[in-house]
C-alpha positions as a Markdown table, in Angstrom:
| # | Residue | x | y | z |
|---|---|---|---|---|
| 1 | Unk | 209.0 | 31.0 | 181.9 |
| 2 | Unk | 206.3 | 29.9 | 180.0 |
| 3 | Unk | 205.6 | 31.2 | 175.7 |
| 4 | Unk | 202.3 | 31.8 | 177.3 |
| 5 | Unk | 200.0 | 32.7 | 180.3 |
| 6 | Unk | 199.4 | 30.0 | 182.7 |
| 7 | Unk | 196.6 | 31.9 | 184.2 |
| 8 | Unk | 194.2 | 30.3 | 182.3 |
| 9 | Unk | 191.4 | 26.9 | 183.1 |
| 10 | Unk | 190.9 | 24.7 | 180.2 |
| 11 | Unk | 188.6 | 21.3 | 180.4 |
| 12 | Unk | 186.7 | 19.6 | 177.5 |
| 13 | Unk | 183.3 | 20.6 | 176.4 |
| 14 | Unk | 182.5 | 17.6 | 174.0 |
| 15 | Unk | 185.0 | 15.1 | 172.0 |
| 16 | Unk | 186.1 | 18.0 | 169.6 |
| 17 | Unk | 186.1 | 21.1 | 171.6 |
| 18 | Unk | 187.3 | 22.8 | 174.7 |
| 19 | Unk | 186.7 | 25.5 | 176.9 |
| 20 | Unk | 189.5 | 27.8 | 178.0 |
| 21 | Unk | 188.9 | 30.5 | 180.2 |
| 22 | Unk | 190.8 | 33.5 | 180.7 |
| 23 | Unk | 189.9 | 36.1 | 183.8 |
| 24 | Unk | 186.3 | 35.4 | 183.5 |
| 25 | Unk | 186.2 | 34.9 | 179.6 |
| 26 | Unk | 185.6 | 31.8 | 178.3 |
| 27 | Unk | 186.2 | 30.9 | 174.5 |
| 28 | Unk | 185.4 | 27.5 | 172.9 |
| 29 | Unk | 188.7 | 25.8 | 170.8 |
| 30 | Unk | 189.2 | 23.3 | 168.7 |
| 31 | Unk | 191.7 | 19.8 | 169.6 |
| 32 | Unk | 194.1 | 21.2 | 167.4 |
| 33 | Unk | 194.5 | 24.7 | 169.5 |
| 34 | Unk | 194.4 | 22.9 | 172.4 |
| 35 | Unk | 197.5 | 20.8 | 171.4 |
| 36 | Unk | 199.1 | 24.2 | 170.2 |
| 37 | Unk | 198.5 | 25.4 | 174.0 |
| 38 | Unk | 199.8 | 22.1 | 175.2 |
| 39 | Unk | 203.3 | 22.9 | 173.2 |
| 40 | Unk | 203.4 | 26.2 | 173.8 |
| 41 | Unk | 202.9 | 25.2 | 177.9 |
| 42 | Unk | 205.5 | 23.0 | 177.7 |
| 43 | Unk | 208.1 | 24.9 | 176.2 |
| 44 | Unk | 210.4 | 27.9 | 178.4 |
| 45 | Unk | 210.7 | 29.6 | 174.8 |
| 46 | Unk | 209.5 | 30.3 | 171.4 |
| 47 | Unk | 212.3 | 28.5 | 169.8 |
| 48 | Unk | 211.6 | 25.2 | 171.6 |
| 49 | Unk | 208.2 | 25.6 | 171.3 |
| 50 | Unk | 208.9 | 26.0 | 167.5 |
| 51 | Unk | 210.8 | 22.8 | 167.5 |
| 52 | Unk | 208.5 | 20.6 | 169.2 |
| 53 | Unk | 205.6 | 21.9 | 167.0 |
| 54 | Unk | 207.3 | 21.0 | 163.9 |
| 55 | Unk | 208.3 | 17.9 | 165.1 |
| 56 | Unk | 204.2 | 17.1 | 166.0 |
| 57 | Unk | 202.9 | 18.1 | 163.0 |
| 58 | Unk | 205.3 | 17.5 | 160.2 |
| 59 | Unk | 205.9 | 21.2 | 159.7 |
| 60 | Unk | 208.6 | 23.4 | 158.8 |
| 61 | Unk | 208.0 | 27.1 | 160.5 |
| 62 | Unk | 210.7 | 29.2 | 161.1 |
| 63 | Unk | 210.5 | 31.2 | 164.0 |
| 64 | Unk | 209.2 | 34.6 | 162.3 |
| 65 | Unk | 206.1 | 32.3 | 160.8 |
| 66 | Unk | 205.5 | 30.7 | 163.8 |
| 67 | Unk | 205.2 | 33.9 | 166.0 |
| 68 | Unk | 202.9 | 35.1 | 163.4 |
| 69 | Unk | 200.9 | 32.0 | 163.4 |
| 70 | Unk | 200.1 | 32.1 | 167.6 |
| 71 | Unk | 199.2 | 35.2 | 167.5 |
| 72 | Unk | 196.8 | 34.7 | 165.0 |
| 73 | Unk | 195.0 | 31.7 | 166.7 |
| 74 | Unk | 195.9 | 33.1 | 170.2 |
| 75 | Unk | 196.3 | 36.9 | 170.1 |
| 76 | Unk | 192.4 | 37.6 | 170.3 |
| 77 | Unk | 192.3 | 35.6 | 173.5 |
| 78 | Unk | 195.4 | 37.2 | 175.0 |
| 79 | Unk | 197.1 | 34.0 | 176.0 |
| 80 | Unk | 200.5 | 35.4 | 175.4 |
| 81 | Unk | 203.0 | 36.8 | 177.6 |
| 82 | Unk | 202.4 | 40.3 | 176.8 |
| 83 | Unk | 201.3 | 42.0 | 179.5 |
| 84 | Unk | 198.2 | 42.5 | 181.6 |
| 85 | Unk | 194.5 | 41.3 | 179.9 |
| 86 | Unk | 192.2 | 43.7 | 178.7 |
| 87 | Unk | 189.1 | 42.9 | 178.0 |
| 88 | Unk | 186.3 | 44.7 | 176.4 |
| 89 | Unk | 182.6 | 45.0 | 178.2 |
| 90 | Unk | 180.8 | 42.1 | 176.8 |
| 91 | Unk | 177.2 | 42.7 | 175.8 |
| 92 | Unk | 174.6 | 41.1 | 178.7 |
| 93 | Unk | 170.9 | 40.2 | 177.5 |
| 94 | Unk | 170.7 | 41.5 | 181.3 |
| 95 | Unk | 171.4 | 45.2 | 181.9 |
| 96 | Unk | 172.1 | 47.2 | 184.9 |
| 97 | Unk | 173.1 | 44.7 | 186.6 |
| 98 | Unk | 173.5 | 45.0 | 190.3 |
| 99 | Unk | 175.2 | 42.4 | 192.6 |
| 100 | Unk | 172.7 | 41.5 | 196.0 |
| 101 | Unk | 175.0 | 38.5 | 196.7 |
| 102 | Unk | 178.9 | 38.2 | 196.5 |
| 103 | Unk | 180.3 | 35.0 | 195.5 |
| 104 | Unk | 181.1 | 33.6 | 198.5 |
| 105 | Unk | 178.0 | 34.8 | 200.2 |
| 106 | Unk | 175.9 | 33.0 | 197.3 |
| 107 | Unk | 178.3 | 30.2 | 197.7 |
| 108 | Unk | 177.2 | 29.6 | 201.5 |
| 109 | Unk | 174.0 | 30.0 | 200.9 |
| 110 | Unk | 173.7 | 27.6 | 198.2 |
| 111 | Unk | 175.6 | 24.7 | 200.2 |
| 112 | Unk | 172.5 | 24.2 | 202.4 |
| 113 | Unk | 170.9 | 22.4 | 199.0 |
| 114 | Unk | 174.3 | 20.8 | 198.0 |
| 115 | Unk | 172.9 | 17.3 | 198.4 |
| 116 | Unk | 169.7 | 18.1 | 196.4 |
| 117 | Unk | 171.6 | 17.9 | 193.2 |
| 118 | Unk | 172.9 | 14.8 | 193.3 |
| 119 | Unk | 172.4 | 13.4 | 189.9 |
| 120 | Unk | 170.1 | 10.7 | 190.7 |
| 121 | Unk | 169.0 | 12.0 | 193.3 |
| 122 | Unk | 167.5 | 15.0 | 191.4 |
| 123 | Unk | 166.2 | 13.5 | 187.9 |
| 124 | Unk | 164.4 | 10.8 | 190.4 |
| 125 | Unk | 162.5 | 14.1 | 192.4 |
| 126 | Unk | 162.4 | 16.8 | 189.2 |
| 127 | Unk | 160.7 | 13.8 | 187.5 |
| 128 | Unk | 158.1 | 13.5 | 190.0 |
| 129 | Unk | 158.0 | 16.9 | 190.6 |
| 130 | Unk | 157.3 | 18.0 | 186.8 |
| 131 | Unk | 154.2 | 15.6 | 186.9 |
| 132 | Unk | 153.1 | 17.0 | 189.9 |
| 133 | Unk | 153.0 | 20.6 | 188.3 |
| 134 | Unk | 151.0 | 19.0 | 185.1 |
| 135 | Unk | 148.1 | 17.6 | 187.9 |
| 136 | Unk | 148.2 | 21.1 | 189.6 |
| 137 | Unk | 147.6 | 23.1 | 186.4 |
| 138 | Unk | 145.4 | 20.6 | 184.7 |
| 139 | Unk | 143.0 | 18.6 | 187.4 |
| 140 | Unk | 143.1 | 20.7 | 190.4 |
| 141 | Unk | 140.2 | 23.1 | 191.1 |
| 142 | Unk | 142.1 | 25.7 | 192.6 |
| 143 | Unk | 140.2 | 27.6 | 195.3 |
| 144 | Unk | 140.3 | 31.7 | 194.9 |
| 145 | Unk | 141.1 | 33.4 | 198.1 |
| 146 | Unk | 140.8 | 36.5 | 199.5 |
| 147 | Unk | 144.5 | 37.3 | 199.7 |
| 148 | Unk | 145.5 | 40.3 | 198.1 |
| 149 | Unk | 148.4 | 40.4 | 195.1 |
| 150 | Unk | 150.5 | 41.9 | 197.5 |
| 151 | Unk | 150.4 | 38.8 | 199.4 |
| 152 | Unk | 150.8 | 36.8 | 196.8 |
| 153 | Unk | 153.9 | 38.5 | 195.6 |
| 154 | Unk | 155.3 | 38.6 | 199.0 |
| 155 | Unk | 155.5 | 34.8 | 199.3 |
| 156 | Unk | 156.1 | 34.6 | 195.4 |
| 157 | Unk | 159.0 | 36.0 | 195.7 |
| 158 | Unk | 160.9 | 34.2 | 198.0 |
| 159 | Unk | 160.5 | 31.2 | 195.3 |
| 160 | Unk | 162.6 | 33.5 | 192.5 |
| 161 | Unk | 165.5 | 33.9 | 194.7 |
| 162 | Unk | 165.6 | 29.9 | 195.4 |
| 163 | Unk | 165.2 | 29.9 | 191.6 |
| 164 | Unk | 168.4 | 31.7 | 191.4 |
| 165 | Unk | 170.0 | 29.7 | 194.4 |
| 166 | Unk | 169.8 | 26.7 | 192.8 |
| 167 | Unk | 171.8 | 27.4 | 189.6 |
| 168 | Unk | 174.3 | 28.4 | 192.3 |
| 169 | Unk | 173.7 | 25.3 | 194.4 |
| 170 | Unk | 174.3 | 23.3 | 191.2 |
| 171 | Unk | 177.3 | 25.4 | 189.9 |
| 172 | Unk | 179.0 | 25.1 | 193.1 |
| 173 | Unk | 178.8 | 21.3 | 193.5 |
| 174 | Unk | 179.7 | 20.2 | 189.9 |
| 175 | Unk | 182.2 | 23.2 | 189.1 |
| 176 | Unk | 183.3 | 23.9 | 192.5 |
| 177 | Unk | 183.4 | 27.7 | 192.5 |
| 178 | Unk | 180.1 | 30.5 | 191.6 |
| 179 | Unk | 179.5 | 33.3 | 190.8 |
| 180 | Unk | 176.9 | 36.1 | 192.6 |
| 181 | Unk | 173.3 | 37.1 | 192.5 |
| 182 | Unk | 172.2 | 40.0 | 191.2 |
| 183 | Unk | 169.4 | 42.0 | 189.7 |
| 184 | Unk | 168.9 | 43.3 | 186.2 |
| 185 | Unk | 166.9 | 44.2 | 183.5 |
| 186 | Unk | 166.1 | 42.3 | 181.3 |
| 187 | Unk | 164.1 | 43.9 | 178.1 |
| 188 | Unk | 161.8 | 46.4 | 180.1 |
| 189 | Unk | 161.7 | 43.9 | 182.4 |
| 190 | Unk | 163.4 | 43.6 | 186.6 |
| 191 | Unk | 164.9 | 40.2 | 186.9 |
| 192 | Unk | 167.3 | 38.3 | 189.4 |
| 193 | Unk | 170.4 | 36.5 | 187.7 |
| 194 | Unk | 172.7 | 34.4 | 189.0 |
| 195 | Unk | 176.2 | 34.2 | 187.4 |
| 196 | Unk | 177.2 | 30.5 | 186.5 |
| 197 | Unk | 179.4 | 30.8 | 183.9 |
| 198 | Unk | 181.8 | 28.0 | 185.6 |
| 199 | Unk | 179.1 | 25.3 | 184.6 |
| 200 | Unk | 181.1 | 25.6 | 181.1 |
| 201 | Unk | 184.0 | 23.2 | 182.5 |
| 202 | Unk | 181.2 | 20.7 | 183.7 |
| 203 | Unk | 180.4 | 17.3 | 181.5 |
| 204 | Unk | 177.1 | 17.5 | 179.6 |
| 205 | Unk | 174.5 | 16.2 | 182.5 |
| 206 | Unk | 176.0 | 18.4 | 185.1 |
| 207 | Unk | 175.6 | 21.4 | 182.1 |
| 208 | Unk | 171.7 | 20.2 | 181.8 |
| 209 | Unk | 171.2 | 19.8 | 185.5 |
| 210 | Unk | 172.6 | 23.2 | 186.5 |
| 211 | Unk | 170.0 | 24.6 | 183.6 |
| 212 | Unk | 167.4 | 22.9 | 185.5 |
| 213 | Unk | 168.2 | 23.8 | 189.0 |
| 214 | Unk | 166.3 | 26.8 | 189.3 |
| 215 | Unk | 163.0 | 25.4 | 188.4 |
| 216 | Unk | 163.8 | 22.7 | 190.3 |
| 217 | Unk | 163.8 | 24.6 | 193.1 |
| 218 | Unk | 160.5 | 26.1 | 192.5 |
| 219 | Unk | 158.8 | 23.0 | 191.6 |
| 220 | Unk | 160.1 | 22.0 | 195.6 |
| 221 | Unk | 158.1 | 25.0 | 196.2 |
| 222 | Unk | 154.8 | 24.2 | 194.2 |
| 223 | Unk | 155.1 | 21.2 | 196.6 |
| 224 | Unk | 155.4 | 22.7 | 199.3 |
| 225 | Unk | 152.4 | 24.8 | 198.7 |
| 226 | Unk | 150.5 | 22.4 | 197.3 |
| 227 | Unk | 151.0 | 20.2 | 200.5 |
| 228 | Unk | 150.0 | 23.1 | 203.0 |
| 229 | Unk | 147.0 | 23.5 | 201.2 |
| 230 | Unk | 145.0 | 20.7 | 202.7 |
| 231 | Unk | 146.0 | 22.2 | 206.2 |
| 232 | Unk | 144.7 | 25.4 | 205.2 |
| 233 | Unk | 142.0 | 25.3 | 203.3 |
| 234 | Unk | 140.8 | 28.4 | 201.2 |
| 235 | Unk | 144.0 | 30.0 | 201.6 |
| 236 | Unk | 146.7 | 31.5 | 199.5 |
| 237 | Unk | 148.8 | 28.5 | 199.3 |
| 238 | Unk | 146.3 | 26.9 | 196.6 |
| 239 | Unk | 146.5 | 30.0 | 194.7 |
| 240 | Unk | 150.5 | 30.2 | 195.1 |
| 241 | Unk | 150.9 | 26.2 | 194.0 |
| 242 | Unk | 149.2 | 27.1 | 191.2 |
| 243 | Unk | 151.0 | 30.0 | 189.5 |
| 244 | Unk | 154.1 | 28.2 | 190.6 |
| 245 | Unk | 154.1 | 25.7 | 189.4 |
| 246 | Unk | 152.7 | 27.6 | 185.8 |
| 247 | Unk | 155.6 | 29.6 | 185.6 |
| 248 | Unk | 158.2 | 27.0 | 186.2 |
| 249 | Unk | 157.1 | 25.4 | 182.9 |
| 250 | Unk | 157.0 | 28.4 | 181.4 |
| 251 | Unk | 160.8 | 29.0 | 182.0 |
| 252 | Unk | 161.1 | 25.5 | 179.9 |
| 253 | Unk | 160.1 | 27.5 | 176.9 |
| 254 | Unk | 162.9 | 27.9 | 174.5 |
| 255 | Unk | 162.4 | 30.8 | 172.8 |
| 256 | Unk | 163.2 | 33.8 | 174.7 |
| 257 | Unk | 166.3 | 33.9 | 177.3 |
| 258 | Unk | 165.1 | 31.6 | 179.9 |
| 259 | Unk | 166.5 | 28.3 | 181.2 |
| 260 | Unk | 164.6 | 26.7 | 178.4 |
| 261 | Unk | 167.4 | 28.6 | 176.6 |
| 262 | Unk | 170.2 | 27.5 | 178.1 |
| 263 | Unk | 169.2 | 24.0 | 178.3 |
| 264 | Unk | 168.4 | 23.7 | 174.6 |
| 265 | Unk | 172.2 | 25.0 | 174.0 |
| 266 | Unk | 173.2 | 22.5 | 176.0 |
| 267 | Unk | 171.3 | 19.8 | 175.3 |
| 268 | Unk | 172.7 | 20.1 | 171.6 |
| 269 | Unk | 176.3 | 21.9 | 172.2 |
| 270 | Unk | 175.5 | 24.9 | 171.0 |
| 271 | Unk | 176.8 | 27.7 | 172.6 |
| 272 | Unk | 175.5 | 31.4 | 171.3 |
| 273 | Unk | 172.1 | 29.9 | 170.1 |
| 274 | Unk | 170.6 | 33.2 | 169.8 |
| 275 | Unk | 173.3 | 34.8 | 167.5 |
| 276 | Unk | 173.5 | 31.8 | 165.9 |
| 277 | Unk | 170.4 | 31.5 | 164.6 |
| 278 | Unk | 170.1 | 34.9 | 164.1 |
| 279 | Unk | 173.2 | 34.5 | 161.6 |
| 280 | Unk | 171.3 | 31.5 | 159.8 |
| 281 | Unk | 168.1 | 33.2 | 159.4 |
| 282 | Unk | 169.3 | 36.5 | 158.0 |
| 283 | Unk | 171.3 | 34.0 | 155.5 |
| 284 | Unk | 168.4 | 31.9 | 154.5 |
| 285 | Unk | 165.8 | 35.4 | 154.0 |
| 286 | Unk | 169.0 | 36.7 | 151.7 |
| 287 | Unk | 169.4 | 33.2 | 150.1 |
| 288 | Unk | 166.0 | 30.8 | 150.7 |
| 289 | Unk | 166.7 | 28.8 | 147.8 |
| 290 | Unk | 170.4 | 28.3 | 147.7 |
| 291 | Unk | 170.8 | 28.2 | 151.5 |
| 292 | Unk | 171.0 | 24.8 | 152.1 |
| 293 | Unk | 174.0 | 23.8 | 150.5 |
| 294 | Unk | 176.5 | 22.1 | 152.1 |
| 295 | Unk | 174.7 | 22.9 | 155.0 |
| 296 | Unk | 175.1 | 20.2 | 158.3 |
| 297 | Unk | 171.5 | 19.1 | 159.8 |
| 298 | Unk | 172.5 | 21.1 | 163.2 |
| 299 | Unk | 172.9 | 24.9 | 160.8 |
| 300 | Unk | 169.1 | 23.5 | 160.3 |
| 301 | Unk | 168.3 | 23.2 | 163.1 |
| 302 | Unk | 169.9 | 26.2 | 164.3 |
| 303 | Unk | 167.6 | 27.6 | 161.1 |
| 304 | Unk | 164.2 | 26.0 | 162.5 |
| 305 | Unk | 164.9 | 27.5 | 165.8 |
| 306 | Unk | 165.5 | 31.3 | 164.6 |
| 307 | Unk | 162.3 | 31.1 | 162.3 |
| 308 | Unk | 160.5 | 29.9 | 165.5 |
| 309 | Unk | 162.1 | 32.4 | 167.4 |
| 310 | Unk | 161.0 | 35.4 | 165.1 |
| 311 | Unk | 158.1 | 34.0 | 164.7 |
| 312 | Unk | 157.1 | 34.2 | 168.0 |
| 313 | Unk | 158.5 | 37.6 | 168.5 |
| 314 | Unk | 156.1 | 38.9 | 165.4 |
| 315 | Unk | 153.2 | 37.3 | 166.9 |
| 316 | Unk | 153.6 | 39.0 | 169.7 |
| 317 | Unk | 154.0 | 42.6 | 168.6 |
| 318 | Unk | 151.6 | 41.9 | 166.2 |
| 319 | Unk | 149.1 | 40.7 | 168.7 |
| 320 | Unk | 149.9 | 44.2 | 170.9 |
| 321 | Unk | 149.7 | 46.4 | 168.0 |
| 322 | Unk | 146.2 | 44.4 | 166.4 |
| 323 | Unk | 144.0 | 44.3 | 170.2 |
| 324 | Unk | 145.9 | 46.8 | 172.2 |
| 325 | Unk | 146.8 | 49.6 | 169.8 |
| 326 | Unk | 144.3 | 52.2 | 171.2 |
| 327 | Unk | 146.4 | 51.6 | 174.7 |
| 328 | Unk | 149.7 | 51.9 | 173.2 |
| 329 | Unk | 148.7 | 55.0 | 171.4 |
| 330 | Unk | 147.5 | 56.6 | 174.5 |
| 331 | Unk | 150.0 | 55.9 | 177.0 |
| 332 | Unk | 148.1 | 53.5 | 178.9 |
């Protein structure tokens, strides 16, 4: 019998770090834990496991420090043999969530688009597709119909649920297992979410491409509105291309929990961005003048993108409470 649980996925994240994952938890380690997993894998018992970790490292633990020492670096992720895990309810930016899709439902439904998301394949058309969006918003005269907004939303809808379809679609293909899709809230806010969190054992590009599959979806929608607008002129398909095709760039936008997000975390292996930066910021308002000592350049720019990020947020409360502050006093 293993020292510890063997229940557990590891895979690299970058050439320092890995991600373990635990019944739906996933922690990022250092190359050093990971070779203190290895031993402790290998090994039926803690004195062997002991043994071989001195012998590696040029230690002498006894077996009282050594016990103490994996369950330090191990204990808070419950990787040893001490009965059943129990973890406690994370914090989601999304709350209330409720599951529409299982899994494996999700899972079948995303496999129609597999072959969408092969890596060429899909920076070759997202490409194209983004540039596309650009002439739609900026050179095309868009037509107004007569459709009403509960048209529009009617077929706008449709295009958030391939949104979410294609973070599965992605997740599925490069990780090989999904999540569901749900609904949430998100701020005051009803949103679909799709759970992905198996894209953490994929390499870099696969990370970055499952980011982008949802807009890329829609963009594949903005096309395919845009295309039946020349067979039906003055109808809402114009109208549809067009806030399309708006929004998907919108979701590029880092600054708020959007795919923009996600990708920008990726992009720079940075997992928690949010708190992150939070952290840094609240440091450099206690500190602005001796905060950046023995700082690296990525804490600054984990720095520069919390002042952007509450930045933006003051600008926008300020801008509600400066032109709309006779609404928000009344209610309306």
């Amino acid at each position: 019998m293993s020292v510890i649980r063997t229940d557990f996925i590891l895979s690299s994240y970058d050439d320092k770090k890995w991600i373990l994952e635990l019944q739906g938890r996933n922690f990022i380690i250092t190359h050093s834990t990971k070779e203190l997993i290895d031993i402790l894998s290998e090994n039926s018992d803690l004195d062997e496991a002991c043994r071989a970790f001195n012998l590696k490292f040029n230690e002498e633990l006894t077996h009282e420090d050594f016990s103490f020492f994996i369950d330090q670096v191990l204990g808070k992720m419950q990787l040893l043999n001490k009965g059943a895990v129990t973890w406690e309810e994370e914090k989601s930016f999304i709350r209330f969530q409720i599951p529409l899709f299982s899994p494996k439902v999700s899972g079948i439904l995303a496999g129609i688009f597999s072959n969408l998301f092969a890596p060429k394949f899909f920076w070759t058309l997202f490409s194209g597709l983004v540039l596309l969006a650009f002439f739609i918003i900026f050179s095309v005269d868009i037509e107004v119909s007569n459709a009403s907004v509960f048209l529009l939303m009617l077929l706008y809808i449709p295009t958030m649920f391939l949104h979410e379809l294609g973070h599965i679609a992605a997740c599925k293909r490069f990780a090989g297992r999904n999540g569901e899709i749900g609904m949430g809230i998100y701020f005051i806010f009803p949103v679909l979410y799709s759970s992905i969190s198996a894209l953490w054992h994929c390499k870099k590009e696969h990370r970055i491409i499952g980011n982008l599959a949802g807009i890329y979806m829609q963009l594949i929608c903005v096309f395919a509105f845009y295309a039946l607008s020349f067979f039906f002129e003055k109808t809402v398909f114009g109208e549809l291309a067009y806030i399309v095709a708006i929004y998907s760039l919108i979701q590029l936008i880092p600054f708020i929990r959007s795919d923009g997000y996600w990708l920008l975390s990726d992009i720079f292996n940075i997992p928690n961005l949010h708190q992150r930066s939070s952290k840094e910021f609240g440091s450099w308002i206690v500190h602005p003048f001796r905060w950046n000592k023995m700082k690296t350049k990525k804490e600054t720019f984990i720095l520069i993108y919390g002042i952007f990020n509450y930045a933006l947020f003051a600008y926008f409360i300020l801008s509600q409470l400066i032109f709309n502050w006779r609404e928000i006093l009344l209610f309306r």
